[in-house]
N, C-alpha and C positions, 0 to 999 in steps of 0.2 A: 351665389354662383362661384363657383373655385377656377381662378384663376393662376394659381401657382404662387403667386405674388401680393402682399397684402403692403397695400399704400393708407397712411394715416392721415386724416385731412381734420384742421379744426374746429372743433364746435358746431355751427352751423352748417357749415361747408358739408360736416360731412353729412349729417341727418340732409340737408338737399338732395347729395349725389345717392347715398341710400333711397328715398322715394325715389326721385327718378329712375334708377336702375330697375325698381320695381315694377314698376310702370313697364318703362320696356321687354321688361320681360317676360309681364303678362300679355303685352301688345304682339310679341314673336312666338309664344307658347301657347296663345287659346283661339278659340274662331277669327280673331283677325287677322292673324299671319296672313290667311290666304290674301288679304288687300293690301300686302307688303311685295307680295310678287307680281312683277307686269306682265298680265297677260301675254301670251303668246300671239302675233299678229301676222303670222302667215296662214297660207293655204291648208286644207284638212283633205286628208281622201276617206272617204266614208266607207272603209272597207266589213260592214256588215251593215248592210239596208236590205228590208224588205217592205215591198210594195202590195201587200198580202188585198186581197179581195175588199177587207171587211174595210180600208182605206181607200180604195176609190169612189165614192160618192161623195164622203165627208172633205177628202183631200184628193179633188182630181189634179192632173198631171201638173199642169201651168201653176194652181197651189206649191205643190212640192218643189217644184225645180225653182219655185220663188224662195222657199225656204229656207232650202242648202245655199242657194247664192246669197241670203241675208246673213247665214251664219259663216262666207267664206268658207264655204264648201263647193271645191273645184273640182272633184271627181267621185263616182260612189261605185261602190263592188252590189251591184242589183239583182235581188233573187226574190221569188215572189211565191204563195198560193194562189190559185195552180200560175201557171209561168205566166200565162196572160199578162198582168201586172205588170213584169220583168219588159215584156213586149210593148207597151202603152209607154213607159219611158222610154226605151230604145227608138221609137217612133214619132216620137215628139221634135221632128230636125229643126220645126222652126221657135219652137221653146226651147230646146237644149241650145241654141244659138244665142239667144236672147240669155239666158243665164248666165253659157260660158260651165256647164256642166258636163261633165264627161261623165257617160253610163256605160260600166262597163258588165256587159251582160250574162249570168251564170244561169244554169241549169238548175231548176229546182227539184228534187223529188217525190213533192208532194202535190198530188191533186188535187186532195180535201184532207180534212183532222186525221183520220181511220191512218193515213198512209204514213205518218209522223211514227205510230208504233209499229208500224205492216212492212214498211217496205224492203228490207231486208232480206223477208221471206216470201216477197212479191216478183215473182218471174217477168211478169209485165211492166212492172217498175223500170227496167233496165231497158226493154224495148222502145219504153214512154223517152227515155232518155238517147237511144238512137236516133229516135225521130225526130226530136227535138236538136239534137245537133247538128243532123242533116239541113236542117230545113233556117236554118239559123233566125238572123233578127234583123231590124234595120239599121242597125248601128253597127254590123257585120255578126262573125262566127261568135257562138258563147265561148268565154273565157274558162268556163271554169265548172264546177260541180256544187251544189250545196246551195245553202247551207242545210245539212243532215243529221240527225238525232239518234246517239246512239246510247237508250237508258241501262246498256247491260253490257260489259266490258266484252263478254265472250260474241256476241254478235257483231263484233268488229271480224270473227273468224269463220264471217258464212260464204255460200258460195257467188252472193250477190253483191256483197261488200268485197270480196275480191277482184270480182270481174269489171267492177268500178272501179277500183285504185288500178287495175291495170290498163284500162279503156284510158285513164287521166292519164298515168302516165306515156304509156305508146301515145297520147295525143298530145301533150305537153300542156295538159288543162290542170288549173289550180283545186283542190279542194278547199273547203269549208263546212270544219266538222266540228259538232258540240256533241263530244266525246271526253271521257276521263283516259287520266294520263296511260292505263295498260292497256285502251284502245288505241290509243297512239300509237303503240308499240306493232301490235296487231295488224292495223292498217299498214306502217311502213313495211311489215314480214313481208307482206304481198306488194309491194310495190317500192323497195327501196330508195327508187330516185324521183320519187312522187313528191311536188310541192303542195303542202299542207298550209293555212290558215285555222289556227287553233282557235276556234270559238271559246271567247273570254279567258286567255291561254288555262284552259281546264275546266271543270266542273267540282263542286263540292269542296271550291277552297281549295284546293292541293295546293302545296307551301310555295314558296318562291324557290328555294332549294331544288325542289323537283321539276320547278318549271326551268330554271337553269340545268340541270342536269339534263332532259330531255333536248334542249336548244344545243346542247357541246354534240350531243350523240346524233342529232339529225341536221346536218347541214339547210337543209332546204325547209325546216317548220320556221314558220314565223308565228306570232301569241297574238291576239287580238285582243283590246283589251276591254271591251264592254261589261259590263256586269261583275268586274273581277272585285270577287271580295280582297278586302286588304290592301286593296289601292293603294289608298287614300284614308287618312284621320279625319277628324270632324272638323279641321281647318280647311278642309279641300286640298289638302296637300297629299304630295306622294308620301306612303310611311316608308320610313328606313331603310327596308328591307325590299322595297320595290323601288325606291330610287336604285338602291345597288345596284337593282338586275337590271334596269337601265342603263344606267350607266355602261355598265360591264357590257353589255351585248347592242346596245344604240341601233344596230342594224337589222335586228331581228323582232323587231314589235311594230304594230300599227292600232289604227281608232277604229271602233264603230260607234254607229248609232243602234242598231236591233232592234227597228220598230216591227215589234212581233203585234204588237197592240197598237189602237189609236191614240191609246194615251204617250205610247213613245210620239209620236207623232205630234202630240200636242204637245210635249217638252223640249221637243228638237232641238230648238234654239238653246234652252237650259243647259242639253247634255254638251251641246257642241264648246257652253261657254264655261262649265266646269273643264273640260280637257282642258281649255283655253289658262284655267289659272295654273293648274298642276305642272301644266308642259312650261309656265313662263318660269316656273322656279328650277328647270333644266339649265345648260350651259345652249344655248339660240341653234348651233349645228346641231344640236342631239335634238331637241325640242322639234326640227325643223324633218330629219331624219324621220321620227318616229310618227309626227304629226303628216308629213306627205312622200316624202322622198323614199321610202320602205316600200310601199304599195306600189309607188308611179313606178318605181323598178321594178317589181316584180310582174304587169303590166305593159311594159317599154312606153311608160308616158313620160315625155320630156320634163 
């Protein structure tokens, strides 16, 4: 290792301090690392959970809200196939008590599978989403919109995807979009003072560069960071290039979990305790910011 400065040490002395230095430096450069950072020991807001259909039988409600409370998860952004789901947690007053869970409740807009590619060019999609905000939850009005799938950049420019980003905005409800980064663009055209949650801030990898670039230009996008390729190295740590953007914007990123599947659901605990090692090699406000304090604001939870 080049340290600028070359110090000579006797004989033995110095063949000792050479292995040793070795050692350590295998111990801070390969899978271990990650057991040299203390985990992170505060609060988590689960800001991408779905409670999707094929998970309530296997993991009913009282299940789940025991989950997030084992992994110190104090809040979750809830969206469901079809919303039901979303509603069954919302509902739960004397479990979400017992937990110490806060659910905060989004609109979904999928009914069944078909609507994941459909709903864009689904008239009744938007109606489905009327009613449903009318008609709200037990945990009060929905928060927010999503989470929505948008596999083709130009379909962020239809006339259903408009009428939503401006419906969010006239109503001051948050979205939740797994979209790439020219949808992004798309989306704010029609609703510039629209707050966004960027599902895994991107799709297909787009660089940290472009994720910083799109956070300078939209005040109100915040990056979610589930699924993000490039995290993290195989120490579980953050790589390089994404502690940067941490660092640099601290106020603009949050966690999920994204159980689209039961198998997220059977890892929960896993996923919640990898953020847990990444976030503990942060400076404890940033860690703390990005881990709760990002979301609960963007929410008004204390």
């Amino acid at each position: 290792m080049e340290t600028g400065r070359t110090i000579i040490f006797p004989g033995k002395l110095q063949g000792c301090l050479g292995i040793l230095a070795l050692l350590v430096f295998l111990m801070l450069s390969g899978p271990l690392a990650a057991q040299h950072a203390r985990p992170y020991p505060g609060p988590i807001f689960d800001a991408h959970l779905h409670y999707n259909v094929e998970a309530v039988e296997p993991y009913p409600v009282a299940k789940v809200l025991g989950m997030m409370k084992e992994a110190g998860v104090a809040a979750v952004l809830a969206n469901s196939r079809p919303n039901d789901g979303t509603k069954a947690l919302a509902e739960s007053d004397d479990t979400l008590a017992k937990s110490g869970v806060q659910v905060i409740p989004f609109v979904r807009l999928y009914r069944n599978r078909d609507d994941y590619t459909n709903w864009f060019r689904d008239p009744t999609i938007y109606q489905m989403l009327e009613s449903e905000l009318a008609a709200g939850t037990a945990a009060g009005e929905y928060r927010g919109v999503g989470e929505f799938h948008l596999y083709q950049s130009q379909d962020a420019n239809g006339p259903i995807a408009r009428q939503i980003m401006q419906l969010a905005q006239a109503r001051n409800l948050v979205i939740l979009a797994h979209v790439d980064d020219a949808a992004i663009e798309m989306l704010y055209a029609h609703a510039p003072k629209a707050r966004i949650i960027w599902a895994h801030s991107g799709i297909s990898g787009v660089s940290a560069s472009r994720v910083a670039e799109l956070l300078v230009k939209y005040p109100t996008l915040v990056g979610e960071l589930s699924y993000r390729p490039g995290l993290t190295g195989g120490n579980g740590l953050l790589s390089p290039e994404w502690k940067q953007l941490l660092l640099s914007h601290p106020e603009r990123f949050c966690l999920g979990s994204d159980t689209w599947t039961n198998g997220r659901w059977a890892a929960y605990a896993e996923i919640m305790a990898g953020y847990r090692v990444w976030l503990g090699d942060l400076p404890v406000a940033i860690a703390r910011k990005i881990a709760w304090e990002n979301a609960a604001r963007l929410f008004g939870l204390p």
